[in-house]
PDB file of N, CA, C and O in Angstrom:
ATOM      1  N   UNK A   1     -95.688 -15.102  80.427  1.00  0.00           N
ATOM      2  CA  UNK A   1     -96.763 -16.011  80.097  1.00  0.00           C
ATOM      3  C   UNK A   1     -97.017 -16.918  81.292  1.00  0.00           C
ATOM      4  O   UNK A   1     -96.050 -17.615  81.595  1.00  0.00           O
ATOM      5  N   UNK A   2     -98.072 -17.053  82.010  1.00  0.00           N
ATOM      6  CA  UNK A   2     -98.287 -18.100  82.738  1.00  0.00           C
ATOM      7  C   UNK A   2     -98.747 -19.213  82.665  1.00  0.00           C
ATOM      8  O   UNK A   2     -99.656 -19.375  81.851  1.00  0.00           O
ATOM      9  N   UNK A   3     -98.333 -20.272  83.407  1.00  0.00           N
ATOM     10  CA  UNK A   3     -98.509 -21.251  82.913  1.00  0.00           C
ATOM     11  C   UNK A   3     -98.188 -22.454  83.661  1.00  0.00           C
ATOM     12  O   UNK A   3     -98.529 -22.243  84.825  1.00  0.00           O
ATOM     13  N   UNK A   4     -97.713 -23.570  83.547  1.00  0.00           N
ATOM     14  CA  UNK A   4     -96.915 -24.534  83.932  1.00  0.00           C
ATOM     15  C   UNK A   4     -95.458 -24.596  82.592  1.00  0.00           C
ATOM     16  O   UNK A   4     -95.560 -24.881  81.399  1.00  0.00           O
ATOM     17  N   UNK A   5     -94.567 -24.324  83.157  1.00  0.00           N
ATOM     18  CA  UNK A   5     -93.168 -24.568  81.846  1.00  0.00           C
ATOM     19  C   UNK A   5     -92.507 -25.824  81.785  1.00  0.00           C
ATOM     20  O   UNK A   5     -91.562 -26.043  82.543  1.00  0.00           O
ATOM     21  N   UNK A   6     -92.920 -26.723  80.922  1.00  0.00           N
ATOM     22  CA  UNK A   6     -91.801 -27.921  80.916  1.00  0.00           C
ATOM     23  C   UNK A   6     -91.089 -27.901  80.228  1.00  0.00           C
ATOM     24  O   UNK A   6     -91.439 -27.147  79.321  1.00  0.00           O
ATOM     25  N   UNK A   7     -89.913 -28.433  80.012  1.00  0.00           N
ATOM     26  CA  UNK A   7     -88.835 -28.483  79.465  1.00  0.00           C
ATOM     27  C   UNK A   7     -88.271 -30.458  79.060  1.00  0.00           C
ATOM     28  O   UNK A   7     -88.163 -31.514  79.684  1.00  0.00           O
ATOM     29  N   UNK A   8     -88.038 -29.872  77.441  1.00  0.00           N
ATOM     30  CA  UNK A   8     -88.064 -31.963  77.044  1.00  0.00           C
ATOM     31  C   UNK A   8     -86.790 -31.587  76.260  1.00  0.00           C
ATOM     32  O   UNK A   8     -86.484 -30.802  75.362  1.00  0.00           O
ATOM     33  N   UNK A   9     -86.169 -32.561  77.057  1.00  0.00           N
ATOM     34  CA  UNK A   9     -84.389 -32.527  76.219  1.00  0.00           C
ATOM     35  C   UNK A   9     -84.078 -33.719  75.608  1.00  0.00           C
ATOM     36  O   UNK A   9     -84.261 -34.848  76.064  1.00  0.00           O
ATOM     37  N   UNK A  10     -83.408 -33.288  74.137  1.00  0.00           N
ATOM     38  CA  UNK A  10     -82.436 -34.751  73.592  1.00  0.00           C
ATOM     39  C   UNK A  10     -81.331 -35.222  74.720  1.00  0.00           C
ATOM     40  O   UNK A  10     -80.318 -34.561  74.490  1.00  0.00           O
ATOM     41  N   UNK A  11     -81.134 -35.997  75.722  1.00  0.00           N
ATOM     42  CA  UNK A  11     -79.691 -36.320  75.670  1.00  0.00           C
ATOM     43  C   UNK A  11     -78.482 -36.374  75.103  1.00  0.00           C
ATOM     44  O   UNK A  11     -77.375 -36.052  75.536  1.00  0.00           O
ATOM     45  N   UNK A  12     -78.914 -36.929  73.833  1.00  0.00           N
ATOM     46  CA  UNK A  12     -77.976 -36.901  72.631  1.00  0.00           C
ATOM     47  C   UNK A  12     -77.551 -35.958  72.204  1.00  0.00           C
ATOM     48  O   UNK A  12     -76.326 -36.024  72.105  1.00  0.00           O
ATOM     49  N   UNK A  13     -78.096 -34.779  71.782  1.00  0.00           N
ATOM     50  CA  UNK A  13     -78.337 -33.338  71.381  1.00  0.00           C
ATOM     51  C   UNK A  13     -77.483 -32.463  72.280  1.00  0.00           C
ATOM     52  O   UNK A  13     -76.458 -31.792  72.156  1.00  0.00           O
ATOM     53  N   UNK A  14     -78.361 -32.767  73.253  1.00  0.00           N
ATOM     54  CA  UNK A  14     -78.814 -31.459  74.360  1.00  0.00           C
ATOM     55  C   UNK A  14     -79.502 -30.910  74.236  1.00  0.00           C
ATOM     56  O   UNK A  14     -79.818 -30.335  75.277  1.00  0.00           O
ATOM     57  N   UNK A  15     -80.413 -30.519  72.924  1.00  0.00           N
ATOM     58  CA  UNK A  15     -81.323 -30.099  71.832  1.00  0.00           C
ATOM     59  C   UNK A  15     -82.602 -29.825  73.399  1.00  0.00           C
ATOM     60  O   UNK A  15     -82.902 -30.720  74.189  1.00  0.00           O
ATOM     61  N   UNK A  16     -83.075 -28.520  73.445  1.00  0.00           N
ATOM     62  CA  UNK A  16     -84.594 -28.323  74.532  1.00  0.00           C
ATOM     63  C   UNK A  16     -85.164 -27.719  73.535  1.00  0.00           C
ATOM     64  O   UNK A  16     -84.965 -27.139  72.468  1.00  0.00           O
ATOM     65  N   UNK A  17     -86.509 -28.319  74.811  1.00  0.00           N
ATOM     66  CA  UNK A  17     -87.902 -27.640  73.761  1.00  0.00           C
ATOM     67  C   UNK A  17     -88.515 -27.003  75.099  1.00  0.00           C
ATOM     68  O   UNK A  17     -88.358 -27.643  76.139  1.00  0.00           O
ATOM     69  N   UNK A  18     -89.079 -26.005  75.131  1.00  0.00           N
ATOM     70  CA  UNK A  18     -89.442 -25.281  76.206  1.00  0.00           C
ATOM     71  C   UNK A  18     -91.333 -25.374  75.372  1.00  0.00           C
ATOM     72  O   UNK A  18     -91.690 -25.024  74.247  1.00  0.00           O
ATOM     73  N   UNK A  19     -92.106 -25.958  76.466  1.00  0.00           N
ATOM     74  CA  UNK A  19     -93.705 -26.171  76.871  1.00  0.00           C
ATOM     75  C   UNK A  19     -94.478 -25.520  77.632  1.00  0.00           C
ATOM     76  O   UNK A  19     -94.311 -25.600  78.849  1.00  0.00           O
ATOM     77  N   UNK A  20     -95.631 -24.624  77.022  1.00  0.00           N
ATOM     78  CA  UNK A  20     -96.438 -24.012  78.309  1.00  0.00           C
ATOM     79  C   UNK A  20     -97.974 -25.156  78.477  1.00  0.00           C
ATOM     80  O   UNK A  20     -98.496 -25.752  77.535  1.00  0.00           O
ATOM     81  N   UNK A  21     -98.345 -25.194  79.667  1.00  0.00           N
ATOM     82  CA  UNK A  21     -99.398 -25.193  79.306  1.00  0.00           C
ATOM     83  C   UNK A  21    -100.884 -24.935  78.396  1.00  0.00           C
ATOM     84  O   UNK A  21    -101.188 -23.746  78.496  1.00  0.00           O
ATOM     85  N   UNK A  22    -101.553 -25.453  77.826  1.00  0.00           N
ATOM     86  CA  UNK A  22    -102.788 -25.018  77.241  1.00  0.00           C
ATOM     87  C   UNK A  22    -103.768 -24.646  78.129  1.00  0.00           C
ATOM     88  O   UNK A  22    -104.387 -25.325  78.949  1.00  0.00           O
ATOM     89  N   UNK A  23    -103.816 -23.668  77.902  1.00  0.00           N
ATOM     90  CA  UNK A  23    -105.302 -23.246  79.128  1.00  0.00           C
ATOM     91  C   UNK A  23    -106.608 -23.961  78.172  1.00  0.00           C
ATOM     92  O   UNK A  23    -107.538 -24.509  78.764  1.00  0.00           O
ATOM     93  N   UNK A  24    -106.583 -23.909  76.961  1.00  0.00           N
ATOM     94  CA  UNK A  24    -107.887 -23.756  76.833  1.00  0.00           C
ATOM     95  C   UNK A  24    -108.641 -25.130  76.703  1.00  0.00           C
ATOM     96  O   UNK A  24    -109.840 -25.311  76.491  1.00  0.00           O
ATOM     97  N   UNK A  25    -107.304 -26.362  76.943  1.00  0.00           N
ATOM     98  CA  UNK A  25    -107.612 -27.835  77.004  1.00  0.00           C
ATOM     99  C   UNK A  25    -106.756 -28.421  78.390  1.00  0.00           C
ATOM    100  O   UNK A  25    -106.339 -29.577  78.471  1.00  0.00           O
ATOM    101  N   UNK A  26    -106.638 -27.676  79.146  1.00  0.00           N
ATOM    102  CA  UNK A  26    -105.446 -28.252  80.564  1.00  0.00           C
ATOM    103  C   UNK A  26    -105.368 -30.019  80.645  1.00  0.00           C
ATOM    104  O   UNK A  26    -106.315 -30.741  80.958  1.00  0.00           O
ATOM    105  N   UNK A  27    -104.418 -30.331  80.392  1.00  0.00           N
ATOM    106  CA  UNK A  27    -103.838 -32.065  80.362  1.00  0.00           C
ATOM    107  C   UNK A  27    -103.968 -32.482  78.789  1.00  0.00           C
ATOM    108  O   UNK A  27    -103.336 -33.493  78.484  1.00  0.00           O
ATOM    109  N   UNK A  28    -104.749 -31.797  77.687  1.00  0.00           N
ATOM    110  CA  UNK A  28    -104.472 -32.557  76.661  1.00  0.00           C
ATOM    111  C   UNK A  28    -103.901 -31.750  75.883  1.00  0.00           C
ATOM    112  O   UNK A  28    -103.993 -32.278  74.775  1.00  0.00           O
ATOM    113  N   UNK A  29    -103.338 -30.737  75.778  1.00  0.00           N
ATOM    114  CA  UNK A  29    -102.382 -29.958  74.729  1.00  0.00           C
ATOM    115  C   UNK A  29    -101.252 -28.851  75.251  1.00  0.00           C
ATOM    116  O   UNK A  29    -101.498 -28.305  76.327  1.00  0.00           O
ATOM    117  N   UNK A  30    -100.523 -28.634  74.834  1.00  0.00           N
ATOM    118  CA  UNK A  30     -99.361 -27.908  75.598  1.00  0.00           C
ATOM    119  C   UNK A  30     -99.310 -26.988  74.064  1.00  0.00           C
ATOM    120  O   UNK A  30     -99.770 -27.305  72.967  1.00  0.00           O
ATOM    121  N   UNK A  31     -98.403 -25.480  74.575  1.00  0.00           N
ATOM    122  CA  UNK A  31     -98.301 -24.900  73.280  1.00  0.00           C
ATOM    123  C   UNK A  31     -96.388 -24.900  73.545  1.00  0.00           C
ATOM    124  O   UNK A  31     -95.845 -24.719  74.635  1.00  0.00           O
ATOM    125  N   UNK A  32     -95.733 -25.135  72.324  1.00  0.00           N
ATOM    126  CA  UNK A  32     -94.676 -25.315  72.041  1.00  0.00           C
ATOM    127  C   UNK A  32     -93.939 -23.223  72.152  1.00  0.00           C
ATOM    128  O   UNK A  32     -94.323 -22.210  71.568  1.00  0.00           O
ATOM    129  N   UNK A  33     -93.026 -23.413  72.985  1.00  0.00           N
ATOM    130  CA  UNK A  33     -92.328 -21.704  73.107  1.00  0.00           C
ATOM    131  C   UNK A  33     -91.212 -22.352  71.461  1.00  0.00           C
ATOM    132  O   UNK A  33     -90.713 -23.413  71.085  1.00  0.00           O
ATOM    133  N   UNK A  34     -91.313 -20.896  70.957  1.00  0.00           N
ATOM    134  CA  UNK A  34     -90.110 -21.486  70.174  1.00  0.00           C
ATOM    135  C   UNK A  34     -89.384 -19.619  69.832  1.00  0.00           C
ATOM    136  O   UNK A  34     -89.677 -18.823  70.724  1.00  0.00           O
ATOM    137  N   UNK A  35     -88.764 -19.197  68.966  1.00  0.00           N
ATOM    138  CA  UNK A  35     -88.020 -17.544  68.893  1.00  0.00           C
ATOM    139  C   UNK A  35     -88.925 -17.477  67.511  1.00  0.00           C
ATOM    140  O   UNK A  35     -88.936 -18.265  66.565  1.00  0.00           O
ATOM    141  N   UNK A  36     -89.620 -16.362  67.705  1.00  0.00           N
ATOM    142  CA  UNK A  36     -89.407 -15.497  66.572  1.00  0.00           C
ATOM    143  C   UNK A  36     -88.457 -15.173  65.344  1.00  0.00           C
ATOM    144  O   UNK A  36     -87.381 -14.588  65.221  1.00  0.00           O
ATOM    145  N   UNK A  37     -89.096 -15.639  64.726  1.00  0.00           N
ATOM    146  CA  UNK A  37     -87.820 -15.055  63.620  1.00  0.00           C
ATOM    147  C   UNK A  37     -87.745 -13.813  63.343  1.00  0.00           C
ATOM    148  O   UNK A  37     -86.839 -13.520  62.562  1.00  0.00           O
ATOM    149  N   UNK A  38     -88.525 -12.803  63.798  1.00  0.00           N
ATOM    150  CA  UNK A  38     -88.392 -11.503  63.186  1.00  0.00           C
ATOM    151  C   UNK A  38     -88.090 -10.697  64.242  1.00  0.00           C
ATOM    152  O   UNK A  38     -87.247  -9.808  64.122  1.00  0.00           O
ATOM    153  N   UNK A  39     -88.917 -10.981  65.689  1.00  0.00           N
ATOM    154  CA  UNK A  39     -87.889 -10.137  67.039  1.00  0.00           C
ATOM    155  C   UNK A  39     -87.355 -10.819  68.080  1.00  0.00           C
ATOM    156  O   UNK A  39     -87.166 -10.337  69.197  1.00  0.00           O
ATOM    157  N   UNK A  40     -86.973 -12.519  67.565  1.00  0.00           N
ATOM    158  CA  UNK A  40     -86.448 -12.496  69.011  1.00  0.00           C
ATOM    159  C   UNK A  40     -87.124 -13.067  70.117  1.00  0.00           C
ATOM    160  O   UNK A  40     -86.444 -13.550  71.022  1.00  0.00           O
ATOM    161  N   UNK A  41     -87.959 -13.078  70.159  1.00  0.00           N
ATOM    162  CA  UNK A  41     -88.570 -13.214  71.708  1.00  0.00           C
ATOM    163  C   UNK A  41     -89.117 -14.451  71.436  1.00  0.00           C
ATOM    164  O   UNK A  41     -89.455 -14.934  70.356  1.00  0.00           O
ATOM    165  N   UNK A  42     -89.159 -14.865  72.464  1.00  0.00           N
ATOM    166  CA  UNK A  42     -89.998 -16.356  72.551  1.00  0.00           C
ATOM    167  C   UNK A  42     -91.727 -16.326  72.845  1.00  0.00           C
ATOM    168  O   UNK A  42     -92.479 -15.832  73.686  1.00  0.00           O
ATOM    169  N   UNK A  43     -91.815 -16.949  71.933  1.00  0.00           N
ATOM    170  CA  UNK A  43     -93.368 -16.828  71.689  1.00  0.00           C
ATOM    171  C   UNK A  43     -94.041 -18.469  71.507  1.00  0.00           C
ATOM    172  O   UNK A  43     -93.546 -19.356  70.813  1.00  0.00           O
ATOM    173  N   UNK A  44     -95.221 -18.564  72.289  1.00  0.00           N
ATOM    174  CA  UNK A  44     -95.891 -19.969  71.816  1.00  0.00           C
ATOM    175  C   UNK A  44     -95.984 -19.791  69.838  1.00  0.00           C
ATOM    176  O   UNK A  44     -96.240 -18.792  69.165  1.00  0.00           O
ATOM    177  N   UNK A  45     -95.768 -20.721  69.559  1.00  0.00           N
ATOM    178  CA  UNK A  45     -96.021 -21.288  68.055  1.00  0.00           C
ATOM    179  C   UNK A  45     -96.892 -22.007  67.657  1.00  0.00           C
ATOM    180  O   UNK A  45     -97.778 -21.608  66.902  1.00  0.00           O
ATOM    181  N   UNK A  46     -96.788 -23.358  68.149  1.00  0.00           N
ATOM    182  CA  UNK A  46     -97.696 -24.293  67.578  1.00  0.00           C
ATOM    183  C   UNK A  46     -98.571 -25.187  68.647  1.00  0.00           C
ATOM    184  O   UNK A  46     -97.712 -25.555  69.449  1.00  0.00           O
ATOM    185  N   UNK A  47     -99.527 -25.597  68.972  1.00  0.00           N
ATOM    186  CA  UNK A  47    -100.184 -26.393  70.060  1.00  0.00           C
ATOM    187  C   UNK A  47     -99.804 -27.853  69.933  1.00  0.00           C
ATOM    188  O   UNK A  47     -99.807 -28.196  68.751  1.00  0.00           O
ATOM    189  N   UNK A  48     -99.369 -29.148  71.054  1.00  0.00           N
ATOM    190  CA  UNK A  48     -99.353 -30.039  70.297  1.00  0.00           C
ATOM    191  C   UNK A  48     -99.986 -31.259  71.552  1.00  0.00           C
ATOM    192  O   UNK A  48    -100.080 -31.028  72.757  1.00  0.00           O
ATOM    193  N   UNK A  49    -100.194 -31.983  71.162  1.00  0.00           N
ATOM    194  CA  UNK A  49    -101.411 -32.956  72.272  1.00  0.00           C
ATOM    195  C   UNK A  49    -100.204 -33.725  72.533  1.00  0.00           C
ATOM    196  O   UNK A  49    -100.108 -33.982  73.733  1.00  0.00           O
ATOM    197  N   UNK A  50     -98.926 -34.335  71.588  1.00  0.00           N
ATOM    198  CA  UNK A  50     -98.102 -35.490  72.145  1.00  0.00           C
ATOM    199  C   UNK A  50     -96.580 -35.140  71.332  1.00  0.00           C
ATOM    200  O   UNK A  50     -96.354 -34.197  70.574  1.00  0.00           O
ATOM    201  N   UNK A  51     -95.775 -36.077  71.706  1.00  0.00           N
ATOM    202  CA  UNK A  51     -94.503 -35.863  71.477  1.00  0.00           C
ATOM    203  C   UNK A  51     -94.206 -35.633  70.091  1.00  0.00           C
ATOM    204  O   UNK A  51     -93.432 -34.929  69.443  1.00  0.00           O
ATOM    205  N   UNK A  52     -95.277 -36.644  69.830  1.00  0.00           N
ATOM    206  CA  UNK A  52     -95.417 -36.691  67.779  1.00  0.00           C
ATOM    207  C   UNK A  52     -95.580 -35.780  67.372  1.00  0.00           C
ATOM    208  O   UNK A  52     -95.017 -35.506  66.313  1.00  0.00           O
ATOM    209  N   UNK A  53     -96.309 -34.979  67.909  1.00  0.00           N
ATOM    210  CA  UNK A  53     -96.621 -33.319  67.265  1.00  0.00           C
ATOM    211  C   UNK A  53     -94.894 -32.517  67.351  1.00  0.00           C
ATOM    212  O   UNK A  53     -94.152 -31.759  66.727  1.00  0.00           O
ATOM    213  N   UNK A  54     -94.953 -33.099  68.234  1.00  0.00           N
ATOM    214  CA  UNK A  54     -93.471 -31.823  68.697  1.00  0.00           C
ATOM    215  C   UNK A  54     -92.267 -32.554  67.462  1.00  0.00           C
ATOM    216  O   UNK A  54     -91.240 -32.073  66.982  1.00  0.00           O
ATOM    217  N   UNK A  55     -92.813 -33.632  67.291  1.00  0.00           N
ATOM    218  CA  UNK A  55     -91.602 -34.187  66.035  1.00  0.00           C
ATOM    219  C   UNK A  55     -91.969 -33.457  64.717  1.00  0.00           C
ATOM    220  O   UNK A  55     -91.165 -32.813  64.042  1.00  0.00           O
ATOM    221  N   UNK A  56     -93.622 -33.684  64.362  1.00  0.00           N
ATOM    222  CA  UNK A  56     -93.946 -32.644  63.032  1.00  0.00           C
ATOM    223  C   UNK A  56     -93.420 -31.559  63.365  1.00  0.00           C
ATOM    224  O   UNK A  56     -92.390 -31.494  62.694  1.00  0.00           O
ATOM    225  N   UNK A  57     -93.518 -30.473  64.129  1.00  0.00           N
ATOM    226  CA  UNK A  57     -93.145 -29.459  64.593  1.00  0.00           C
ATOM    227  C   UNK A  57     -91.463 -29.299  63.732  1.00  0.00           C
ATOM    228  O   UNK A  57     -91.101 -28.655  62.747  1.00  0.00           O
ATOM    229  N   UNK A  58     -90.841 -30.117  64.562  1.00  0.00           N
ATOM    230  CA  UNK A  58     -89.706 -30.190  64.128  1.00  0.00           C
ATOM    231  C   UNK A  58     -88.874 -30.807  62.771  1.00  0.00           C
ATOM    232  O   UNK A  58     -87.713 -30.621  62.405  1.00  0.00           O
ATOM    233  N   UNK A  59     -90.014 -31.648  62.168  1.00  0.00           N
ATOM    234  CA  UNK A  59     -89.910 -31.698  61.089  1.00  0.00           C
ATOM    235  C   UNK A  59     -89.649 -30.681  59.545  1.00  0.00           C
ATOM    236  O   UNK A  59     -90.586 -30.141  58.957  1.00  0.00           O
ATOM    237  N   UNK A  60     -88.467 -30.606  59.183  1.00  0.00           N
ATOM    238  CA  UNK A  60     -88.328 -29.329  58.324  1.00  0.00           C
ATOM    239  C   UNK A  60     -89.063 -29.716  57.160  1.00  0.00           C
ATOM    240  O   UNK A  60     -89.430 -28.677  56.611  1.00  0.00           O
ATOM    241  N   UNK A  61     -89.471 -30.768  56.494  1.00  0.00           N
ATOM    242  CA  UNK A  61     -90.443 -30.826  55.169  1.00  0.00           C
ATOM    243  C   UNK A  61     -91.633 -30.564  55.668  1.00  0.00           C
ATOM    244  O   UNK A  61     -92.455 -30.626  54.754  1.00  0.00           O
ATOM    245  N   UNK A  62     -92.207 -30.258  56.846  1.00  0.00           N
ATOM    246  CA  UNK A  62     -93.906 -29.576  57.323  1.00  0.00           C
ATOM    247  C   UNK A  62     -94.185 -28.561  56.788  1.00  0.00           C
ATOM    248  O   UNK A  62     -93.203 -28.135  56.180  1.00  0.00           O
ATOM    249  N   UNK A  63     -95.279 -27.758  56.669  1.00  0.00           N
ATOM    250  CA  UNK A  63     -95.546 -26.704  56.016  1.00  0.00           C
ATOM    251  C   UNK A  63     -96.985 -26.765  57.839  1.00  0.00           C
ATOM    252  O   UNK A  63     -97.971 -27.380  58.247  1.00  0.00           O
ATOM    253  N   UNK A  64     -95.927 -25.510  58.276  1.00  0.00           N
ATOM    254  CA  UNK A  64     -96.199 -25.203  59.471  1.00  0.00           C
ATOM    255  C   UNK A  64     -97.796 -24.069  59.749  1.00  0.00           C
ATOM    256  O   UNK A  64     -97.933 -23.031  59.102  1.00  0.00           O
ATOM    257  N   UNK A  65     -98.457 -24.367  60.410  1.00  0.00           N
ATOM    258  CA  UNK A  65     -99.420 -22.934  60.645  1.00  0.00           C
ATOM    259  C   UNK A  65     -99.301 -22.873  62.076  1.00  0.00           C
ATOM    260  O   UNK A  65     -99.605 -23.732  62.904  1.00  0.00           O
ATOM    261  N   UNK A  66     -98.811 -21.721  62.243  1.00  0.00           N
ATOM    262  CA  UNK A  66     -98.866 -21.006  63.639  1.00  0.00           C
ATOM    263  C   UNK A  66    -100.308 -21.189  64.216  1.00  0.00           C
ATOM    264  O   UNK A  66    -101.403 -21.219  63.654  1.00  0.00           O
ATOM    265  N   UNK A  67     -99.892 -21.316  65.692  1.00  0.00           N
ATOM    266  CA  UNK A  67    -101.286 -21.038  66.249  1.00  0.00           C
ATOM    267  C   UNK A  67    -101.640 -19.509  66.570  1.00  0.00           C
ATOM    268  O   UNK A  67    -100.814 -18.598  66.514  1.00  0.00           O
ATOM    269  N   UNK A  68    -102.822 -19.379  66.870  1.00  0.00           N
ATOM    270  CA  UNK A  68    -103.393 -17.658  67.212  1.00  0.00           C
ATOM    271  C   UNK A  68    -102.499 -17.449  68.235  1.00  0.00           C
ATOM    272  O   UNK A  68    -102.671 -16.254  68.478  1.00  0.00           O
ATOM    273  N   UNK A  69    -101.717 -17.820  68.934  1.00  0.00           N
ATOM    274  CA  UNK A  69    -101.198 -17.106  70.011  1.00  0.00           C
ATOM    275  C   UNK A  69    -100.230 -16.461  69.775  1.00  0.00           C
ATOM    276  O   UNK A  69     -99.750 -15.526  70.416  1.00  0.00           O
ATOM    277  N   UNK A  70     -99.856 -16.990  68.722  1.00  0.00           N
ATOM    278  CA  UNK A  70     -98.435 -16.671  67.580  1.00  0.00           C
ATOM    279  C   UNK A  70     -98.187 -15.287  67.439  1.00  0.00           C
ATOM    280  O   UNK A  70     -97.141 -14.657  67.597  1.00  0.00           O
ATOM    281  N   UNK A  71     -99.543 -14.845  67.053  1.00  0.00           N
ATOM    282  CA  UNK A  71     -99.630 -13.806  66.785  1.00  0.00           C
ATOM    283  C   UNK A  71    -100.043 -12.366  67.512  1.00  0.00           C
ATOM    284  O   UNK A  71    -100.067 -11.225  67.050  1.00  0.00           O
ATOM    285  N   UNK A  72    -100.384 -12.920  68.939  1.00  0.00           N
ATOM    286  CA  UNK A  72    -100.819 -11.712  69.964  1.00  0.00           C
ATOM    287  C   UNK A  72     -99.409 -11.377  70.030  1.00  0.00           C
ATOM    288  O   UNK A  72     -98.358 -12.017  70.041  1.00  0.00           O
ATOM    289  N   UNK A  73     -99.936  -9.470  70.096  1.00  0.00           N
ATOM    290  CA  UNK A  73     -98.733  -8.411  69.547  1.00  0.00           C
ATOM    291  C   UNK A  73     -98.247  -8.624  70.964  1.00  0.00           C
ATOM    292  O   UNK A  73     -97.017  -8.582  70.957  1.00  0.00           O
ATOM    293  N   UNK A  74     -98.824  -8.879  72.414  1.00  0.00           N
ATOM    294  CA  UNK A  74     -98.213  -8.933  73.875  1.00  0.00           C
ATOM    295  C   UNK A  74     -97.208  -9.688  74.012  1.00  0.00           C
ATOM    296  O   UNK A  74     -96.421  -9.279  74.866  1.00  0.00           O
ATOM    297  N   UNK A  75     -96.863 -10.835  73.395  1.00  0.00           N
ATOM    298  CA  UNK A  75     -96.012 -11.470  73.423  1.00  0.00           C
ATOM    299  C   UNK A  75     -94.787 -11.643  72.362  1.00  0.00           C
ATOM    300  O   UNK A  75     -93.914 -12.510  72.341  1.00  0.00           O
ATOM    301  N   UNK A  76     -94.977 -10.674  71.596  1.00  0.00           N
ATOM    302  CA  UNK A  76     -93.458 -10.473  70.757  1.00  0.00           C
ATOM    303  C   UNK A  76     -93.060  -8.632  71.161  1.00  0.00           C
ATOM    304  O   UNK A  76     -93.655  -7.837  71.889  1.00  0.00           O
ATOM    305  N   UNK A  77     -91.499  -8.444  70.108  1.00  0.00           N
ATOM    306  CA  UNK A  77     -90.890  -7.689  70.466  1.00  0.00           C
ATOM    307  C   UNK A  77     -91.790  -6.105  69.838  1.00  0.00           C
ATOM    308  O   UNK A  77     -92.638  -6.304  68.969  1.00  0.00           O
ATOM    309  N   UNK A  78     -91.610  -4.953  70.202  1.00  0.00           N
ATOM    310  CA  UNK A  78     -92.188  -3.929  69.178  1.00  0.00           C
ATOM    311  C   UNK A  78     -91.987  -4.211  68.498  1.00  0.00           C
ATOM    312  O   UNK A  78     -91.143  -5.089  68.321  1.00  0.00           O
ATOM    313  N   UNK A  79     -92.868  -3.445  67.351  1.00  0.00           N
ATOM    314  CA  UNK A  79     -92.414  -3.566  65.921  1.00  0.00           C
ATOM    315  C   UNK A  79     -92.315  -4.637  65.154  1.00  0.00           C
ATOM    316  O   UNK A  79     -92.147  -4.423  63.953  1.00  0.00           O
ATOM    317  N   UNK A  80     -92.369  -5.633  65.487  1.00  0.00           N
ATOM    318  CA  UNK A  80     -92.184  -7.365  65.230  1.00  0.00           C
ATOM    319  C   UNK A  80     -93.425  -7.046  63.686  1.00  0.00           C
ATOM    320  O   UNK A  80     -94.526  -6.498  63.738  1.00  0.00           O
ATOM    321  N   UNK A  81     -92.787  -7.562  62.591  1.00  0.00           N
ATOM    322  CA  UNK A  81     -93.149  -7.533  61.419  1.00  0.00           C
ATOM    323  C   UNK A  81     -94.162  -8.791  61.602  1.00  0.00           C
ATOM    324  O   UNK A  81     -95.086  -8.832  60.790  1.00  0.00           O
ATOM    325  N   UNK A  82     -94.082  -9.979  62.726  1.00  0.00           N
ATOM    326  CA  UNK A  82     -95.080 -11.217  62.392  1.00  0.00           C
ATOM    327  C   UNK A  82     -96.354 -10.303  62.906  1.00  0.00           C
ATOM    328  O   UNK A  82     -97.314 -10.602  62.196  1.00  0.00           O
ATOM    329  N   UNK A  83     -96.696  -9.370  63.810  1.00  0.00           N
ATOM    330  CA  UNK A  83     -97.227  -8.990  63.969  1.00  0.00           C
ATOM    331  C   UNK A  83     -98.567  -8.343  63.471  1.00  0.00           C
ATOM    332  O   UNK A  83     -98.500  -7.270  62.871  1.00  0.00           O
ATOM    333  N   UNK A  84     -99.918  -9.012  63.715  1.00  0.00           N
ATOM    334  CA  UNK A  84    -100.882  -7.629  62.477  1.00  0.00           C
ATOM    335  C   UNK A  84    -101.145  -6.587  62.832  1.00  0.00           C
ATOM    336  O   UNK A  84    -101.322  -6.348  64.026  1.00  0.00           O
ATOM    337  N   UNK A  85    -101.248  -5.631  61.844  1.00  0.00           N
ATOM    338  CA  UNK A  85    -101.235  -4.005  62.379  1.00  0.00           C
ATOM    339  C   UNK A  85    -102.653  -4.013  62.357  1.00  0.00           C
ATOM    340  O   UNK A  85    -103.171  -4.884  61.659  1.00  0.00           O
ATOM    341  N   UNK A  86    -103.453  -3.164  63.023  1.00  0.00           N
ATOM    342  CA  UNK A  86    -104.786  -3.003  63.485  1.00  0.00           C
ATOM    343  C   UNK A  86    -105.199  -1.574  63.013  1.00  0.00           C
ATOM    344  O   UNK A  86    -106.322  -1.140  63.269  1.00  0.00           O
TER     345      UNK A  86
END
C-alpha cells in the first residue's frame, strides 16, 4: 500500500497503531491498518480525521463500519471470506 506510514504508540502499553495516509483527503484523514480477522493480513479498516476517532475505533462498545478499502480483494489474503465474490 502506498502511502506515508505512521506509527502512534501507548508508552504505557506499548500498544501501536499503524496509519496510512488518505489519498482521497491528504492532511485531513488517515486510514487506520489493523489484521483481518479472517486472513491475517493487514488491511486499512476504518478512516479517521483525529486521535478521537482512533479511540472510537478502539472502543469495544462501537458498532464499527469498515471503510470501502476494507474490502478491496488486493489487499487481503486469498480466499479471505471478508471478501465479496463477484
Amino acid at each position: 500500500m502506498p502511502g506515508d506510514l505512521i506509527t502512534v504508540s501507548d508508552p504505557a502499553t506499548g500498544q501501536e497503531w499503524r496509519l496510512l495516509t488518505d489519498f482521497t483527503s491528504p492532511g485531513e484523514s488517515w486510514l487506520v491498518l489493523d489484521r483481518c480477522p479472517e486472513c491475517g493480513t493487514e488491511v486499512p479498516v476504518v478512516r479517521i480525521a483525529c486521535l478521537a476517532d482512533l479511540g472510537d475505533y478502539l472502543a469495544p462498545e462501537t458498532d464499527l463500519v469498515l471503510d470501502d478499502e476494507a474490502g478491496d480483494p488486493s489487499v487481503h489474503g486469498a480466499g479471505c471470506a471478508l471478501v465479496p465474490s463477484h
